[in-house]
DSSP file (Angstrom, degrees, kcal/mol; ACC not computed):
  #  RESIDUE AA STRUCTURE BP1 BP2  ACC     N-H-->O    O-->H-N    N-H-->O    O-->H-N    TCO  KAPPA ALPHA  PHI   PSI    X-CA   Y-CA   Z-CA
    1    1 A X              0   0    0      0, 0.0     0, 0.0     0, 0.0     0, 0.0   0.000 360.0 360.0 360.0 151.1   36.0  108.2  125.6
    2    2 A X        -     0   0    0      1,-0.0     2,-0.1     0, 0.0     0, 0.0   0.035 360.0-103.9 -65.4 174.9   39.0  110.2  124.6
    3    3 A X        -     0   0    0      2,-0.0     3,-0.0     0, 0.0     2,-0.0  -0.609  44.9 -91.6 -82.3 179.1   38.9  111.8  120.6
    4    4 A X        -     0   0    0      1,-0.1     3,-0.1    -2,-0.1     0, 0.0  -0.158  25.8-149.2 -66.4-173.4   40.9  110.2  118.3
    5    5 A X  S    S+     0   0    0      1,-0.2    22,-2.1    22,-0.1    23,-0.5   0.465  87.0  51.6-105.3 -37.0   44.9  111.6  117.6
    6    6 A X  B     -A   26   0A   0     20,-0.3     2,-0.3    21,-0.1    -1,-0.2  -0.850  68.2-174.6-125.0 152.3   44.6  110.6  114.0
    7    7 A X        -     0   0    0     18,-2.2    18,-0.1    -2,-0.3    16,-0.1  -0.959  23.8-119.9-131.1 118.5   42.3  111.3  111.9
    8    8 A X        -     0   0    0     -2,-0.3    46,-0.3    16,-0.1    16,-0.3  -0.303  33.4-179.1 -61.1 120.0   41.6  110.0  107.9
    9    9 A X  E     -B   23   0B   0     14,-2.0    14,-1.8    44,-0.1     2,-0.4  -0.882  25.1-129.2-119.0 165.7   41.6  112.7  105.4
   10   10 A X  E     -BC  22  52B   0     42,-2.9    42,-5.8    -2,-0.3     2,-0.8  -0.864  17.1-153.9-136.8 128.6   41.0  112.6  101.5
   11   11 A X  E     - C   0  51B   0     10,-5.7    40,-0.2    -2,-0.4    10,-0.2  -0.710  16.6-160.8-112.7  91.0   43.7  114.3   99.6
   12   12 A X  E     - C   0  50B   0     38,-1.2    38,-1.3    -2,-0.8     8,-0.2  -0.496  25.1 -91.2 -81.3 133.3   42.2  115.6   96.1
   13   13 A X  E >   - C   0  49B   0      6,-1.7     3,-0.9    36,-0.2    36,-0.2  -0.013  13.8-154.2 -53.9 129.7   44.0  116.6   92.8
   14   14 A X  T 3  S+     0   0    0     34,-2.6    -1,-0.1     1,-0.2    35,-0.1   0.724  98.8  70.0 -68.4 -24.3   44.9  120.2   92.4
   15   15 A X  T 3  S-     0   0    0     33,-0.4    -1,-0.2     4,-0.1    34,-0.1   0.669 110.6-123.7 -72.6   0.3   44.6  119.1   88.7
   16   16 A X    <   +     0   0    0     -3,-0.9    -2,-0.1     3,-0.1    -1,-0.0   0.975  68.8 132.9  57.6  62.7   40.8  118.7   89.1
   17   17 A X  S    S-     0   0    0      2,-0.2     3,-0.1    -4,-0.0    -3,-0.0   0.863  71.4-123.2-105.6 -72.8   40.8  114.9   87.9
   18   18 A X        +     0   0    0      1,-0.3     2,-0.0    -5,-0.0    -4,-0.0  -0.232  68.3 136.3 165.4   6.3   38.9  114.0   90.4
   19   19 A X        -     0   0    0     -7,-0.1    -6,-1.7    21,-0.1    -1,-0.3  -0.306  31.7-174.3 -56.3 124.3   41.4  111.5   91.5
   20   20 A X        -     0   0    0     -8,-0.2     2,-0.4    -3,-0.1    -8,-0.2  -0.797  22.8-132.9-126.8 178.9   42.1  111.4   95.7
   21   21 A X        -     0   0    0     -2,-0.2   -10,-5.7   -10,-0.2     2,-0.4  -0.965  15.6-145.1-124.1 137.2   44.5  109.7   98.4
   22   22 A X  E     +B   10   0B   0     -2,-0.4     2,-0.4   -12,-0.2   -12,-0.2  -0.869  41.0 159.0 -89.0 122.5   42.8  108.3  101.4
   23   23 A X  E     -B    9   0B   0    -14,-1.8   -14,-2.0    -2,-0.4     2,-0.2  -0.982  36.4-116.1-147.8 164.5   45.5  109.1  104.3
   24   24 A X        -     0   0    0     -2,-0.4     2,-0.4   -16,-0.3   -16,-0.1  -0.749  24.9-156.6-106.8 163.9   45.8  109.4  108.0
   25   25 A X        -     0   0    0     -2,-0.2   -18,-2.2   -18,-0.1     2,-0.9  -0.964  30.3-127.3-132.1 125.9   46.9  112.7  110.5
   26   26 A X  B >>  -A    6   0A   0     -2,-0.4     3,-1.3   -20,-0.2     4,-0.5  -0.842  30.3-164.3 -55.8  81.7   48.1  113.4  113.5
   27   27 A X  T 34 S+     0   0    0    -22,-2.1     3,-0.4    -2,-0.9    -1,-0.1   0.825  86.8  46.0 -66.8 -44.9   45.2  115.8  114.2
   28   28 A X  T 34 S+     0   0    0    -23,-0.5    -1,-0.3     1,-0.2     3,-0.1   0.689 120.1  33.1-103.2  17.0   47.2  117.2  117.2
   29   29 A X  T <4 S+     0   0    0     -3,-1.3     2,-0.3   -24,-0.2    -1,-0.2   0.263 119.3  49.2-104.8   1.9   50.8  117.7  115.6
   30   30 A X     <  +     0   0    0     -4,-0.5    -1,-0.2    -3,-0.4     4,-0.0  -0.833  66.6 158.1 170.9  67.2   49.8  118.5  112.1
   31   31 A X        +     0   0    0     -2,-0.3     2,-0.2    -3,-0.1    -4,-0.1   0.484  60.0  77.2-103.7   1.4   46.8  121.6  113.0
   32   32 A X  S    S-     0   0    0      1,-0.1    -2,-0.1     0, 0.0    -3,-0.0  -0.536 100.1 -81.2-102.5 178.2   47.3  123.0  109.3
   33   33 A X        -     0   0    0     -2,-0.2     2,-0.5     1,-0.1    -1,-0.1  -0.296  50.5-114.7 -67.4 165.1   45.9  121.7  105.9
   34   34 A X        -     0   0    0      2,-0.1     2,-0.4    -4,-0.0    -1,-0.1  -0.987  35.3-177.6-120.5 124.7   47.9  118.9  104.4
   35   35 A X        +     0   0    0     -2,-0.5     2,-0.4    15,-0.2    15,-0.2  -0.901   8.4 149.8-125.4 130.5   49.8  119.2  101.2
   36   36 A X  E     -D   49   0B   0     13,-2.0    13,-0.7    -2,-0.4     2,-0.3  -0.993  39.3-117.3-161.2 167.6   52.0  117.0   98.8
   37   37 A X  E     +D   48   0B   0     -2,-0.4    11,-0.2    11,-0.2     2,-0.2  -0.742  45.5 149.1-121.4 101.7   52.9  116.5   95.9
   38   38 A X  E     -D   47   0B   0      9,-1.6     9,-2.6    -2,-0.3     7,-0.1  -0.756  42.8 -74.4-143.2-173.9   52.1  113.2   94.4
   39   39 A X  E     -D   46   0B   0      7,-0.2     7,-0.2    -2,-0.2     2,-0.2  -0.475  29.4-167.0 -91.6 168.9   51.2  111.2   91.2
   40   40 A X  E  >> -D   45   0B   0      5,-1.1     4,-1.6     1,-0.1     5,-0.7  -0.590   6.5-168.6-139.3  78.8   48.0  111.4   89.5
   41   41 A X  T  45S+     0   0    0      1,-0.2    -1,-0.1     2,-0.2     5,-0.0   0.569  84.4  61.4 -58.9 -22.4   47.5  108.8   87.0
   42   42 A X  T  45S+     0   0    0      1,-0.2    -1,-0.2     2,-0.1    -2,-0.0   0.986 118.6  32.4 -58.2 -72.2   44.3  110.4   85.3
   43   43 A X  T  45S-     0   0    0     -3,-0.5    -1,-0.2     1,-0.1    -2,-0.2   0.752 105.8-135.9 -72.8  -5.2   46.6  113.4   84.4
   44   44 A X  T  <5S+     0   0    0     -4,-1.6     2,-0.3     1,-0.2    -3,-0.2   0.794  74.1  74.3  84.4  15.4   49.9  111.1   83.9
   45   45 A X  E   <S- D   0  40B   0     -5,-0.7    -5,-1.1    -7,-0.1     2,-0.5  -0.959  93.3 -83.9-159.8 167.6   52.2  113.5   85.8
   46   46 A X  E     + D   0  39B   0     -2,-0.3    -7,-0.2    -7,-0.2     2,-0.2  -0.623  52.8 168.9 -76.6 122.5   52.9  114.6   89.4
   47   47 A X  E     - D   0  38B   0     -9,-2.6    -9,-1.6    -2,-0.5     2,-0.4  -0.604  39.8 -82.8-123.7-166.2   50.5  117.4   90.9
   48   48 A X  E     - D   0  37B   0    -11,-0.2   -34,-2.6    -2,-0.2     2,-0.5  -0.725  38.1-163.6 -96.6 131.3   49.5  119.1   94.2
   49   49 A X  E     -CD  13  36B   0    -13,-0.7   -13,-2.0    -2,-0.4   -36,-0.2  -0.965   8.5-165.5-112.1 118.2   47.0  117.2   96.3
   50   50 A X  E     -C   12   0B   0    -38,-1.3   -38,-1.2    -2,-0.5     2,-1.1  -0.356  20.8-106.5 -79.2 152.0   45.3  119.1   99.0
   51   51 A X  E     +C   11   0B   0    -40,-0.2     2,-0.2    -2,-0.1   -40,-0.2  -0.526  39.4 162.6-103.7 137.7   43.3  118.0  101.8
   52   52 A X  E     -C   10   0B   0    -42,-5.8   -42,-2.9    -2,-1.1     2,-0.6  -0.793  47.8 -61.8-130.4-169.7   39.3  118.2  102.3
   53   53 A X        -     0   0    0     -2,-0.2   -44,-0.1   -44,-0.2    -1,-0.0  -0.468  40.5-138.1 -87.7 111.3   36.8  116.8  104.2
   54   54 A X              0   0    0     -2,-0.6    -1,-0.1   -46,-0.3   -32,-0.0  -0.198 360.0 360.0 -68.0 165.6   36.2  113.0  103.9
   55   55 A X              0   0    0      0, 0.0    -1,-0.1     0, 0.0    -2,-0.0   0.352 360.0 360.0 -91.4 360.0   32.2  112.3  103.8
Protein backbone atom coordinates (compact mmCIF):
# COMPACT_ATOMS: atom_id res chain seq x y z
CA UNK A 1 0.00 0.00 0.00
CA UNK A 2 0.91 3.60 -0.87
CA UNK A 3 1.99 6.05 2.49
CA UNK A 4 -0.29 8.29 3.62
CA UNK A 5 -0.28 12.31 2.09
CA UNK A 6 -1.55 13.59 5.29
CA UNK A 7 -0.35 13.03 8.31
CA UNK A 8 -1.76 14.11 12.14
CA UNK A 9 0.55 16.25 14.12
CA UNK A 10 0.18 17.71 17.72
CA UNK A 11 0.83 21.32 17.84
CA UNK A 12 2.09 22.35 21.53
CA UNK A 13 2.19 25.82 23.36
CA UNK A 14 5.28 27.80 23.01
CA UNK A 15 3.99 29.16 26.36
CA UNK A 16 4.84 25.73 27.96
CA UNK A 17 1.10 25.13 29.31
CA UNK A 18 1.05 22.10 28.17
CA UNK A 19 -1.92 22.73 26.17
CA UNK A 20 -1.80 21.17 22.25
CA UNK A 21 -3.90 21.13 18.80
CA UNK A 22 -4.38 17.78 17.21
CA UNK A 23 -4.24 18.79 13.28
CA UNK A 24 -3.59 17.22 9.91
CA UNK A 25 -0.54 17.88 7.05
CA UNK A 26 0.01 17.50 3.74
CA UNK A 27 3.21 15.59 4.43
CA UNK A 28 4.23 16.13 0.82
CA UNK A 29 3.45 19.98 0.28
CA UNK A 30 4.21 21.23 3.73
CA UNK A 31 8.14 19.33 4.28
CA UNK A 32 8.96 22.05 7.05
CA UNK A 33 7.73 22.29 10.80
CA UNK A 34 4.34 23.74 11.26
CA UNK A 35 3.78 26.93 12.98
CA UNK A 36 0.77 29.21 14.06
CA UNK A 37 -0.34 31.27 16.10
CA UNK A 38 -3.30 30.36 18.11
CA UNK A 39 -5.31 30.69 21.44
CA UNK A 40 -4.28 29.05 24.53
CA UNK A 41 -6.84 29.05 27.09
CA UNK A 42 -4.48 27.84 30.02
CA UNK A 43 -2.42 31.08 29.44
CA UNK A 44 -5.70 33.27 28.32
CA UNK A 45 -3.93 34.93 25.31
CA UNK A 46 -2.79 33.98 21.83
CA UNK A 47 0.76 32.18 21.56
CA UNK A 48 3.03 30.26 19.07
CA UNK A 49 2.21 26.54 18.77
CA UNK A 50 4.84 24.46 17.20
CA UNK A 51 4.61 21.08 15.90
CA UNK A 52 6.09 17.66 17.51
CA UNK A 53 5.72 14.24 17.27
CA UNK A 54 2.33 12.75 18.11
CA UNK A 55 2.87 9.33 20.31
Amino acid sequence: MAKAVTVKVKLVSSADTGFYYVTKKNSRTMTDKLVKKKYDPVAKKHVEFRESRIK
